[in-house]
N, C-alpha and C positions, 0 to 999 in steps of 0.2 A: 504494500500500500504506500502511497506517495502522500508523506507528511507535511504539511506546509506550517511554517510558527504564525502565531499569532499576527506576530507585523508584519510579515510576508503581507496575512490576506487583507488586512486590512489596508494596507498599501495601493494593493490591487483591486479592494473595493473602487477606493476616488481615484487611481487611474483611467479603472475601464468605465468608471462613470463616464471621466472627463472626457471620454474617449468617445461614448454613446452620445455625452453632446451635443458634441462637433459635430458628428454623424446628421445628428437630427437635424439642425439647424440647417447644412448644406442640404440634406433631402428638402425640409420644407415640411409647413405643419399638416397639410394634406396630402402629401406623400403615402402610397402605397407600398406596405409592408411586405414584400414576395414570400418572407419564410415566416410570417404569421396572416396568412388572406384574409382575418377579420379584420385586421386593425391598420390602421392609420398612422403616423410619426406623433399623430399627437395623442392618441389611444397609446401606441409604447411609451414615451414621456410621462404620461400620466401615471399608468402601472408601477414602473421603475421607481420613482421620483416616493409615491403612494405607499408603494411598498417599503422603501428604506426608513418614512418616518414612521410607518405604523410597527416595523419592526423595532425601533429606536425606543419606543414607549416601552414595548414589550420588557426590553434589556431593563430602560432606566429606569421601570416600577417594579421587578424583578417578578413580574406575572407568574407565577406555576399554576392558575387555577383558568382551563381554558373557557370557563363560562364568565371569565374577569378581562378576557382579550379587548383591545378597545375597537371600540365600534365605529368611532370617524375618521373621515380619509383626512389627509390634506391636501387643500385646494391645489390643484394646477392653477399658476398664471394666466391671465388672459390673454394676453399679448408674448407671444413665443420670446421677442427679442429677452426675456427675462430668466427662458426656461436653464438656459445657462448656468444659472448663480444660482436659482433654484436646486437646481439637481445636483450641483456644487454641495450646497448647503445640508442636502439629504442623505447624499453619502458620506462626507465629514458629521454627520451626526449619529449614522449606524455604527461608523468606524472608531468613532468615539465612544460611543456605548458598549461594543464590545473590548473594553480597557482591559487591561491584565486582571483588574480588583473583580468583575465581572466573569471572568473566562468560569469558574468553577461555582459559580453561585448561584442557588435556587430559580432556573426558570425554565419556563415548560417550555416542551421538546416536541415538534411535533411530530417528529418522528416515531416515537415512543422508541428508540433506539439507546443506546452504552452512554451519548455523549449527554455532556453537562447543553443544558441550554441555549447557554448564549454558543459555545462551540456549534450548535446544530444551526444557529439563525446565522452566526457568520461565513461560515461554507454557504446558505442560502443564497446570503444577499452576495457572497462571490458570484455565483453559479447564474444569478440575476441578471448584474453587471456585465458579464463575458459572453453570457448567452445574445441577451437583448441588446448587447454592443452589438454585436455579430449582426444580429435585426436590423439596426439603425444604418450599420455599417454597407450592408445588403441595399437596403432602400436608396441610400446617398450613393451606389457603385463607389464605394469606396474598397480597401483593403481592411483586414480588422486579423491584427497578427493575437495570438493567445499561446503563451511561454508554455514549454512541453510541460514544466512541470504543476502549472495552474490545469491544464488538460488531465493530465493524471488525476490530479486530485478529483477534479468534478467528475470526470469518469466513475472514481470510486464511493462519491456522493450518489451521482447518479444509478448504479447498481445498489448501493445502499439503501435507498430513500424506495426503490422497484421490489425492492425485499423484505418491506417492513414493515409492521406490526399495521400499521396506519394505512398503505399503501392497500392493503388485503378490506381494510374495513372502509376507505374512502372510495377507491376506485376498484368494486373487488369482481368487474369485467375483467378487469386488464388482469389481476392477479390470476384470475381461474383460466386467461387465455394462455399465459406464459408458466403454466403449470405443463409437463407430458411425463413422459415415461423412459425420462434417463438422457434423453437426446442432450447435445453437450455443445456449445460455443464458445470460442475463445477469439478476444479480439488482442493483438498486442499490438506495439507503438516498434515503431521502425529507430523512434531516437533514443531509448535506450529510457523510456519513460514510466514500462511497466507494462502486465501483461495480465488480461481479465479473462478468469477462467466460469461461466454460467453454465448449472444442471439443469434441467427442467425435470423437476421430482413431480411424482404425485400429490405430493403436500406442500408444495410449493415451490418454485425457483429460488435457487440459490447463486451464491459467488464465492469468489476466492482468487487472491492476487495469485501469479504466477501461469506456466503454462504446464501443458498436458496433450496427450492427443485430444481432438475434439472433430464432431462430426461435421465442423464448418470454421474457418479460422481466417478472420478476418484482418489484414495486415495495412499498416500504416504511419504516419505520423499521429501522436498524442493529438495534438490539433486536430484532424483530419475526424478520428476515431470519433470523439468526442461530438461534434458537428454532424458526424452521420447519427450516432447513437440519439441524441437530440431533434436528428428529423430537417437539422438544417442543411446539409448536403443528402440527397438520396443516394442508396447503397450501386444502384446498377446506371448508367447512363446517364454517369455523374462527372462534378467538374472536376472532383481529385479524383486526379490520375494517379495519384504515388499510392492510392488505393486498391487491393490484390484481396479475392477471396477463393479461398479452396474448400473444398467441399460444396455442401451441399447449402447453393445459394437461398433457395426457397426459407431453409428454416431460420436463416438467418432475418432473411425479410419477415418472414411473423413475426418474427421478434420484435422486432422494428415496428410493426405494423400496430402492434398492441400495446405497445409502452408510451405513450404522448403521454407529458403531463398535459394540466387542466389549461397552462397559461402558455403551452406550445401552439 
């Protein structure tokens, strides 16, 4: 598993904020999103921006009771020329909140997973950040780089958060789709990022870093991996090329086919 410290991510929070910005602003507020078809540049703005302060609350009141989560958004700007300092302001706030004194302290996890609280909302609003840069980035034709080892990590979020307690009782289509009878996946990163080994049990899918034979094995950059797993590059007749799958294409695509989250 690919560990990231504390100031890494928080780092890479208001980076790939600042980064989503930019993005948005050259797209334009009614810009069309290609790897989210509902939404607009100003529907992702909002989300992002929404998201980071409503997880901020969560950290700075040290919520564990999820019937005590707050209930109001914060307003988007009217006027874009603002969204800027805005989302400036809402990522230096999440990234704040997740302080050292925070990392280990009382708060709900929605995961229902190992990690401390705030640990689980700061890998989130990473996974936000770099996802929805990627969105912004996409809409503006822009380039949107993501360091192998921020991709590692959200890869292992991402199989994480598809395996979890929560995952089974929120979305439990997708849990019952990605359940079979042993069939086995492995994606691993070409840069030396790490390597994701999925079972599909009867009782549920599982993970585990490293490799193994597997009845389909998908090869690539961290980057690359991540983006497809996410649904923001497609697996076949796709733009990365440094992309290679052996075995058996189809079960890899179910895979694929059944894991969107809610805000993909």
């Amino acid at each position: 598993m690919t560990e990231l410290n504390a100031d890494t991510i928080r780092r890479a929070i208001v980076e790939h904020t600042r980064r989503l910005a930019e993005s948005a602003a050259a797209a334009g507020p009614d810009a069309a999103v290609p790897t989210a078809p509902e939404w607009t540049v100003t529907d992702l703005v909002a989300h992002v921006g929404q998201t980071q302060n409503w997880v901020a609350e969560i950290i700075e009141r040290r919520v564990t009771d999820p019937t005590q989560l707050p209930t109001e958004m914060a307003a988007l700007p009217t006027d874009p020329r603002e969204w800027q300092a805005w989302l400036s302001e809402s990522a230096q706030r999440v990234a704040s909140a997740c302080s050292d004194d925070a990392l280990d302290a009382p708060v709900f996890n929605a995961a229902g997973d190992e990690r401390s609280g705030t640990r689980f909302w700061m890998t989130s609003m990473l996974n936000e950040a770099v996802l929805h840069g990627f969105d912004a980035a996409n809409a503006a034709d822009r380039p949107a780089d993501v360091d192998a080892d921020i991709a590692a990590a959200l890869i292992d979020n991402h199989l994480a958060m598809l395996t979890s307690p929560t995952w089974e009782m929120q979305r439990p289509e997708s849990a019952h789709a990605i359940r079979g009878t042993g069939q086995t996946l492995q994606w691993r990163a070409t840069d030396g990022a790490g390597a994701w080994f999925v079972e599909r049990r009867p009782d549920g899918a599982t993970w585990q870093p490293g490799t193994r034979q597997a009845d389909v094995t998908v090869t690539g950059p961290a980057r690359s991996l991540l983006l497809i797993l996410t649904r923001r590059l497609p697996l076949t007749d796709r733009e990365a090329t440094d992309i290679s799958v052996d075995g058996d294409t189809d079960l890899a695509q179910r895979w694929l086919d059944n894991t969107a989250h809610a805000s993909n």
